[in-house]
PAKETI-171954 format. One record per residue (C-alpha): residue in one letter; x, y, z. Coordinates in Angstrom, 1 decimal. Layout:
N
resn;c1;c2;c3
A;X;Y;Z .
...
# end
This chain:
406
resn;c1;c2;c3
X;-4.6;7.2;1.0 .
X;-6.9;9.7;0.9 .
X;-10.6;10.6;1.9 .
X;-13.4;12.8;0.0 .
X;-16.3;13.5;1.8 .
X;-18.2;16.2;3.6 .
X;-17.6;16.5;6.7 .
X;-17.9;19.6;9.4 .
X;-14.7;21.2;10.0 .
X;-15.2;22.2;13.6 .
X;-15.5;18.3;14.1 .
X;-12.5;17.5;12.4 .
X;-9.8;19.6;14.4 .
X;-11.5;18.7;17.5 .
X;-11.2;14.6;16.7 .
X;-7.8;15.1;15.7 .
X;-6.9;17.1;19.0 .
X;-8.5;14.4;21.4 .
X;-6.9;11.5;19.3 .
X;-3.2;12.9;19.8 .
X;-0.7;14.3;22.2 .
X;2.3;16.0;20.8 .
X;5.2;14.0;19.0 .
X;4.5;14.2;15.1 .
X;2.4;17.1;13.9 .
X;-1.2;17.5;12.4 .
X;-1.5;20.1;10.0 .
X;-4.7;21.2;8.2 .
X;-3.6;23.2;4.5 .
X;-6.4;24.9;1.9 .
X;-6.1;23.3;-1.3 .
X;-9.1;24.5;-3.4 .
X;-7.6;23.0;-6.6 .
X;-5.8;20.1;-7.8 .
X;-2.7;22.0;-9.4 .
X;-2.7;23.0;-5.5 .
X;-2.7;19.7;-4.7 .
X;0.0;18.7;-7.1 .
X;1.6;20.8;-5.3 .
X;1.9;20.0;-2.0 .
X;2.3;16.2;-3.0 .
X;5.8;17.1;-3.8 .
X;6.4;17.9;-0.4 .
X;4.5;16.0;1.6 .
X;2.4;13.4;1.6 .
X;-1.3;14.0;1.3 .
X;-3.5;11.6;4.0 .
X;-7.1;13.1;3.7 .
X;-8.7;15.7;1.3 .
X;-12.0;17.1;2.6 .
X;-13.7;19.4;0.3 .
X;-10.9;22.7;-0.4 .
X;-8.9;21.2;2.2 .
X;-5.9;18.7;2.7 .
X;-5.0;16.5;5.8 .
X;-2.3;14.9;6.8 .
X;0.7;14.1;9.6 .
X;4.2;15.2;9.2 .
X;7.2;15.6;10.4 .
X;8.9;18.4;11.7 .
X;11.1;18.6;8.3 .
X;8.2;18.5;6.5 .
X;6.3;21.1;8.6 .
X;9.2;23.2;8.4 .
X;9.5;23.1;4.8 .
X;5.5;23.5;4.1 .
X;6.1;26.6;6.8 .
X;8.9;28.0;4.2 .
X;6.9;27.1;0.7 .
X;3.6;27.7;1.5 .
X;2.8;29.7;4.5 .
X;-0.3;31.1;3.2 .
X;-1.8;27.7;3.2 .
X;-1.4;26.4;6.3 .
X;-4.8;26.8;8.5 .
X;-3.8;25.1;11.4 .
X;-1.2;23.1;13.0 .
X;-0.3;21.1;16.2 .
X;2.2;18.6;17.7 .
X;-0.1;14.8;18.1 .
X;1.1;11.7;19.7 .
X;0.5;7.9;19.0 .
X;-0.7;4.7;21.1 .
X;1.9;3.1;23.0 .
X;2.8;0.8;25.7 .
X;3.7;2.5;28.6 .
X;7.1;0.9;30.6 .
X;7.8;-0.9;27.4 .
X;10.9;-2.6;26.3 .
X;12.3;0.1;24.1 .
X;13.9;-2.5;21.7 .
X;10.7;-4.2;22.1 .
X;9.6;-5.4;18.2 .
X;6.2;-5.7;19.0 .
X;2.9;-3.6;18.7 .
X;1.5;-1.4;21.1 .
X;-0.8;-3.3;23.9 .
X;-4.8;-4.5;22.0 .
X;-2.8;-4.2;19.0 .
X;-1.0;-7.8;18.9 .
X;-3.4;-9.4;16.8 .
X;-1.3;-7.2;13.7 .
X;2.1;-9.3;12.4 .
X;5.3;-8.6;13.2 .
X;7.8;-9.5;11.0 .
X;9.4;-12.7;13.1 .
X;5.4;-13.8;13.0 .
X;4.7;-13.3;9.4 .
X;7.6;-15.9;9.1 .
X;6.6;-18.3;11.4 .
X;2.6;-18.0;9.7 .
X;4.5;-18.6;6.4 .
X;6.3;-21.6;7.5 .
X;3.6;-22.7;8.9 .
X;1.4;-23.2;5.5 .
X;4.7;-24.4;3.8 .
X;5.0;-27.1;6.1 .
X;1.1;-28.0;6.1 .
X;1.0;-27.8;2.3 .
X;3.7;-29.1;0.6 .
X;2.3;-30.1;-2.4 .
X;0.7;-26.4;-3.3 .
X;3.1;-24.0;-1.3 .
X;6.6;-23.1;-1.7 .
X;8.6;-20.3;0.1 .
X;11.0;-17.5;-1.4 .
X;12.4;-14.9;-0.6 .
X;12.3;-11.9;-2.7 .
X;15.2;-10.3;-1.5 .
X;17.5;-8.3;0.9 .
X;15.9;-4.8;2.4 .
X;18.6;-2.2;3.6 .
X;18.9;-3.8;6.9 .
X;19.7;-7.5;5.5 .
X;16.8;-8.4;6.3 .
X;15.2;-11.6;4.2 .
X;12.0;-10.3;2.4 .
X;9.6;-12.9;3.1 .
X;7.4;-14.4;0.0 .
X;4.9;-17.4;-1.0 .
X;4.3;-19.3;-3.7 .
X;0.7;-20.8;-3.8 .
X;-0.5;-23.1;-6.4 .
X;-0.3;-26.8;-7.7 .
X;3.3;-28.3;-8.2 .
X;2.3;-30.4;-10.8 .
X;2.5;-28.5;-14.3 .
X;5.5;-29.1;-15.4 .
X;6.6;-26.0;-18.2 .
X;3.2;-25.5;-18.7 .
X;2.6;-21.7;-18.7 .
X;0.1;-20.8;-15.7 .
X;-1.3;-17.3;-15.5 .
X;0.2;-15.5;-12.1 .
X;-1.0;-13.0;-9.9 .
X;1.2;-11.0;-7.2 .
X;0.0;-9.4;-4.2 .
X;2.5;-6.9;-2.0 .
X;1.7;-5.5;1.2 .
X;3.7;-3.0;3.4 .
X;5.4;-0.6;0.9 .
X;5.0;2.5;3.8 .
X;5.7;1.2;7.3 .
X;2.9;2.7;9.0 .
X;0.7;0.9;6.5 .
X;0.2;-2.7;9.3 .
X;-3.4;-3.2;8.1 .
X;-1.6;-3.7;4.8 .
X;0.3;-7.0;5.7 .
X;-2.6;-8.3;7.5 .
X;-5.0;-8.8;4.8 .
X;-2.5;-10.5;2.0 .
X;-1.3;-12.5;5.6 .
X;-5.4;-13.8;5.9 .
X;-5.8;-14.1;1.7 .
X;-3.4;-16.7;2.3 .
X;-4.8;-18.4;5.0 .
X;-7.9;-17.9;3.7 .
X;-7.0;-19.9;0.1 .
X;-5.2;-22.8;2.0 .
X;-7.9;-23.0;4.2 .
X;-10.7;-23.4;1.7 .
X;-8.9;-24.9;-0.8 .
X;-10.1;-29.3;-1.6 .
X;-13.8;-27.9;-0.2 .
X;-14.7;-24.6;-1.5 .
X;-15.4;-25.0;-5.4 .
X;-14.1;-21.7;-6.6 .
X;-11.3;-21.4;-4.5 .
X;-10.2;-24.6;-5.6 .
X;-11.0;-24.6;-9.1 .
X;-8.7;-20.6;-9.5 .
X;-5.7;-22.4;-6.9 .
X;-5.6;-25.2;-9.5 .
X;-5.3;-22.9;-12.6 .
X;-3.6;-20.3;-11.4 .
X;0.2;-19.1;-9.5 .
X;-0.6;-16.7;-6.6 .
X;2.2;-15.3;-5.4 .
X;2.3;-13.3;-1.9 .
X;4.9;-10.7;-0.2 .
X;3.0;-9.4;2.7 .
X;5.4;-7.3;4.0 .
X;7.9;-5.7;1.3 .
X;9.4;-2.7;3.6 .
X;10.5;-4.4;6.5 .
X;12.5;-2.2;8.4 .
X;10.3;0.2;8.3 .
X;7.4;-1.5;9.6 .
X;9.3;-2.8;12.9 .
X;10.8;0.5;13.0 .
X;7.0;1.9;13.3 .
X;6.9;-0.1;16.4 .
X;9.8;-0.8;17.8 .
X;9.2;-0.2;21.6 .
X;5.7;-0.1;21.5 .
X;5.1;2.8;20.5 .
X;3.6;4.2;16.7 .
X;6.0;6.7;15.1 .
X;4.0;7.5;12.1 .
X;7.3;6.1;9.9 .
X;6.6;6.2;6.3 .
X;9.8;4.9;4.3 .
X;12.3;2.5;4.4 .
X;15.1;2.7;6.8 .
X;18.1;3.8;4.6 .
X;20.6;6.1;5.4 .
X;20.2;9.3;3.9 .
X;23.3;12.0;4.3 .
X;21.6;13.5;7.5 .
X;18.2;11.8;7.6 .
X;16.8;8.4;6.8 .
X;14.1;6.7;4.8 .
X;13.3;6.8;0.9 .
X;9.6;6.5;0.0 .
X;9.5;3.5;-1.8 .
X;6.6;4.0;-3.6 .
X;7.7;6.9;-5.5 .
X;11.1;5.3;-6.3 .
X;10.3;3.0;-9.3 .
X;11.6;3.8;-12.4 .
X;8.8;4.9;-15.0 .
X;7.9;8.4;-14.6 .
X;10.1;8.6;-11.9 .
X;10.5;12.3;-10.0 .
X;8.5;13.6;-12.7 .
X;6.0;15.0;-9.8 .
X;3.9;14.5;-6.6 .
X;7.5;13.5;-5.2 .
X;10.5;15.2;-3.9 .
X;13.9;15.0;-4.1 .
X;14.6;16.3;-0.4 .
X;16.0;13.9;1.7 .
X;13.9;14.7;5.1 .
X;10.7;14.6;3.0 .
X;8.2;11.7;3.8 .
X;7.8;11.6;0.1 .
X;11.3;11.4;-1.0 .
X;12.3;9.5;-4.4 .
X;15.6;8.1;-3.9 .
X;18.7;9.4;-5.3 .
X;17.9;7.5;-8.9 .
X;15.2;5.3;-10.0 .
X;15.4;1.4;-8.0 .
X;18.2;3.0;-5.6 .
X;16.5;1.0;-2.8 .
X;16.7;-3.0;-2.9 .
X;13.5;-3.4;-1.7 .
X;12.1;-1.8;-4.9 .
X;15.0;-3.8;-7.1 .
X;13.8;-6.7;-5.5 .
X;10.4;-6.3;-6.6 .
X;11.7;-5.2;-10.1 .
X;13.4;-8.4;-10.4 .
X;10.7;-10.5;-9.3 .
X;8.5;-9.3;-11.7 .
X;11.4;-9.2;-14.7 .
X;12.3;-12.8;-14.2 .
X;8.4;-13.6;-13.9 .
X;6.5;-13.3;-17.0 .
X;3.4;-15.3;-16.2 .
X;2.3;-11.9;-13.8 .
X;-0.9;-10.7;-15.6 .
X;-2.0;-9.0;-12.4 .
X;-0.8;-6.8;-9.7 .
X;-2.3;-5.8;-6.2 .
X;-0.5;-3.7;-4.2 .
X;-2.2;-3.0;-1.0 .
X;-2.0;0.0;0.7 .
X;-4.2;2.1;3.6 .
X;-6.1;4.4;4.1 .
X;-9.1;5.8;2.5 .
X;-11.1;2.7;0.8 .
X;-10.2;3.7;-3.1 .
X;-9.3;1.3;-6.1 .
X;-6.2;3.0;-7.7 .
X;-5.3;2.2;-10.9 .
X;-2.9;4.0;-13.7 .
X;-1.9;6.8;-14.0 .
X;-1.0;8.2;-10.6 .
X;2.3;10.5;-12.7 .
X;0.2;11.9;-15.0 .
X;-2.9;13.4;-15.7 .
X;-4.4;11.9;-18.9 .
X;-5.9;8.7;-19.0 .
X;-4.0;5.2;-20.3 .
X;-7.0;5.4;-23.4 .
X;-8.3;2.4;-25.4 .
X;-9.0;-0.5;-24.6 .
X;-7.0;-1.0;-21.9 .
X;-8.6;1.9;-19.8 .
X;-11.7;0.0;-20.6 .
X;-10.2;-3.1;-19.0 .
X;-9.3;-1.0;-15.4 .
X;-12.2;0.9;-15.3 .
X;-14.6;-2.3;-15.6 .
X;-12.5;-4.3;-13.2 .
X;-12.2;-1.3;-10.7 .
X;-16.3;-0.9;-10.5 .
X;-16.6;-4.6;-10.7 .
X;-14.8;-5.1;-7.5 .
X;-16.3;-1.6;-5.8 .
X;-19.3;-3.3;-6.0 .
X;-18.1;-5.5;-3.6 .
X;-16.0;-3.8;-1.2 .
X;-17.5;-0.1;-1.6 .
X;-14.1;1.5;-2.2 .
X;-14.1;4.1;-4.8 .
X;-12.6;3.4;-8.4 .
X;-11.0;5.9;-9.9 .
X;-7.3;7.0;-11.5 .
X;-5.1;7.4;-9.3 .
X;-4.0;10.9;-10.4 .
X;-7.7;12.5;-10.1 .
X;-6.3;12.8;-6.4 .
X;-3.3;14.4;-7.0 .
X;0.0;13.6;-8.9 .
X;2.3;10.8;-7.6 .
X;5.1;9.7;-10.1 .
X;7.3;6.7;-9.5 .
X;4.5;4.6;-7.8 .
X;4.3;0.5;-8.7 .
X;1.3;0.4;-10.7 .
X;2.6;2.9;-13.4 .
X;5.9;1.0;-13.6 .
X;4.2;-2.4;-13.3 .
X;1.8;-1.3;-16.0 .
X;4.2;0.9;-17.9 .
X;6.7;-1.2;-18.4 .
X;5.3;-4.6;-18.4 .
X;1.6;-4.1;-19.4 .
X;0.5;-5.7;-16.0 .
X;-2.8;-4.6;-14.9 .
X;-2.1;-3.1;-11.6 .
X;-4.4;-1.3;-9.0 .
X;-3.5;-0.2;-5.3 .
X;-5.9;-1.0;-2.5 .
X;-6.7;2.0;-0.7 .
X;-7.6;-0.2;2.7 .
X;-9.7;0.7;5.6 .
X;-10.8;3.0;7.1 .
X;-12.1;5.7;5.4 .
X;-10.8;8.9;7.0 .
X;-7.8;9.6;9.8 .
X;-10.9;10.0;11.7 .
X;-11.8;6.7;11.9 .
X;-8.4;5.6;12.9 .
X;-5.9;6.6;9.9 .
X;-3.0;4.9;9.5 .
X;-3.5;2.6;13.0 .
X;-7.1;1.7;13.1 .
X;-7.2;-1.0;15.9 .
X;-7.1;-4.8;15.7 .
X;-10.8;-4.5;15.4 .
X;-10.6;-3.2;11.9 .
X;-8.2;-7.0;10.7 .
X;-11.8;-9.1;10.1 .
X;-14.0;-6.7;8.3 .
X;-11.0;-5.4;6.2 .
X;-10.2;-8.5;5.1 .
X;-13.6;-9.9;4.0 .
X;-14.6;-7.1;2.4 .
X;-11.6;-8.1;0.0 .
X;-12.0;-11.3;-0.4 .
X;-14.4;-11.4;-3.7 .
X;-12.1;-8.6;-5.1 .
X;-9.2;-10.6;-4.1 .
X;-10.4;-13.6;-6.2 .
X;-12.0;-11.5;-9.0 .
X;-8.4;-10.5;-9.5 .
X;-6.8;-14.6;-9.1 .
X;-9.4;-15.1;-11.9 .
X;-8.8;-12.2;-14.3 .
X;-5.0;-13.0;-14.3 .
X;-5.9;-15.6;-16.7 .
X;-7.2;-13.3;-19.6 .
X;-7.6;-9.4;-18.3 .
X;-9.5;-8.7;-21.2 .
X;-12.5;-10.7;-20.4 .
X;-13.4;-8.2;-18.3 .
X;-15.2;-6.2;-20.7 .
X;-17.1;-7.1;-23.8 .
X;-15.3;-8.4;-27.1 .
X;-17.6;-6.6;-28.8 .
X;-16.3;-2.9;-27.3 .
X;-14.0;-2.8;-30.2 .
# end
């Protein structure tokens, strides 16, 4: 997630300092170049560039280590704290108080359920897999029961790679409602559900995500919950095979951005792997993430462009659907390098067209990583169109630009 936009620096440190306490810590580096970029996305992870300069919150580690490698590029600094409940439950798995309306992980099960058991004859349940914890990685199956071997074009949407990330479970979590809902009496809806295999994992990293909460309180928790020799967590979006810790990733345990020990070392990325590997019909990939409204497609490990017609096909899709939602379209590297991300394996390796979501909002100023309930709705609708754009395009990618290109 990241923002770029003008804005007044003055106004910037003093929002940040009235939104937090002191618990995690805000830094503010000078960046003036990509290559600088590049090189502080291998330590940490980059939340907001403004301009010359880079935002984002860390962890001590991570501080300590930017303190150590770059000192001369660290402007300014300070300890921040998140919302919580005060006198909660400290084993409590549920979000801070006004902010129930997100899922937790027991709910995004029972919601699930729910649909399976309303629509039996266009949902089925799955589960994906096991996270570190054991935990069952919920999934859903949406579309018509009745076509035999017949090949049907697929689509898969994943939320909740980084646990922070809640806003990303709740808009696959309303899709879904959403194409249920409107299915037999909306026209489109029903003419792409009955030509189509939609499948849905709101909420890959688990752990993680109830770990963000656990006692009501945000913790700014980025990876998965492994245990690492003295720390824990592996950034599972930078631990996919292609391109893998080939930069804009580290290979520090204690870093926010940390690859794994080897490609798939995590079984919430294997899971996804095998999803995908046993799944041929996927034409189209979403992964959703948050924050900074962008449409990210390959490369995010390297800096040339795919070239040909395919980068014709993801650059028309990407404006097509900014039109709608107002994100910004671009490659995912013109930010900074990030290797080992699921788009560049997805589209690497299996020549599925793949773009990350950059959700709501648009800067940590406007609520970062843990926006409010308020922000569910309009988040959500402004995806919808891209949302079914994409259910449509899984049937022939290519008919998104002209024949005639080439």
């Amino acid at each position: 997630m990241i923002i770029r936009s003008v804005l007044v620096l003055g106004f910037l440190l003093a929002a940040s300092k009235a939104a937090f306490a002191s618990d995690a810590n805000f830094v503010h580096l000078h960046a003036p170049t990509k290559e600088v970029r590049n090189k502080l996305a291998s330590m940490i992870h980059i939340d907001s560039i403004v301009e010359d300069s880079v935002y984002s919150v860390v962890s001590d580690d991570d501080l300590a280590t930017l303190k150590k490698n770059v000192p001369d590029l660290l402007v300014e600094t300070h300890g921040i704290d998140f919302k919580q409940t005060k006198g909660a439950d400290p084993t409590d798995l549920e979000f801070p108080k006004g902010d129930e309306a997100f899922h937790t992980y027991q709910e995004v099960i029972k919601e699930l359920n729910q649909h399976a058991a309303k629509h039996t004859d266009m949902v089925e349940l799955f589960e994906l897999g096991k996270t570190v914890e054991g935990n069952s990685i919920p999934g859903i199956k949406i579309g018509r029961k009745d076509h035999g071997n017949a090949f049907i074009p697929a689509i898969f949407f994943v939320g909740a790679h980084h646990a922070r990330e809640h806003l990303s479970t709740e808009v696959p979590m309303h899709l879904i409602n959403y194409l249920l809902t409107e299915y037999g009496t909306n026209p489109r809806v029903t003419q792409l559900l009955d030509s189509r295999i939609i499948y849905f994992v709101p909420m890959l990293n688990v752990d993680g995500a109830m770990y963000d909460i656990t006692g009501r309180k945000y913790k700014s928790w980025r990876k998965n919950r492994v245990k690492n020799s003295r720390t824990y967590g592996v950034d599972l979006n930078r631990n996919y095979g292609f391109g893998w810790g080939t930069g804009g990733s580290s290979r520090s345990e204690s870093s926010d951005v940390y690859m794994g020990p080897q490609p798939f070392s995590e079984p919430e990325t294997v899971a996804v792997k095998d999803f995908v590997e046993t799944h041929p019909e996927i034409r189209v990939l979403l992964s959703f993430h948050t924050f900074s409204e962008l449409i990210l497609y390959p490369w995010g490990g390297k800096s040339e462009g795919i070239g040909g017609r395919d980068q014709a096909v993801f650059e028309s899709m990407a404006q097509t659907m900014a039109k709608w939602n107002k994100y910004t379209p671009e490659q995912a590297s013109d930010l900074y390098i990030a290797s080992g991300d699921t788009c560049d394996w997805a589209y690497g390796e299996h020549n599925i067209f793949c773009f990350t979501f950059e959700l709501s909002p648009k800067s940590m100023w406007n609520g970062g990583f843990y926006p409010g309930a308020s922000s569910i709705e309009p988040t959500f609708r402004a995806n919808i169109e891209p949302a079914l754009y994409l259910i449509d395009k899984a049937g022939d990618p290519y008919s998104a630009i002209a024949p005639t290109l080439f």
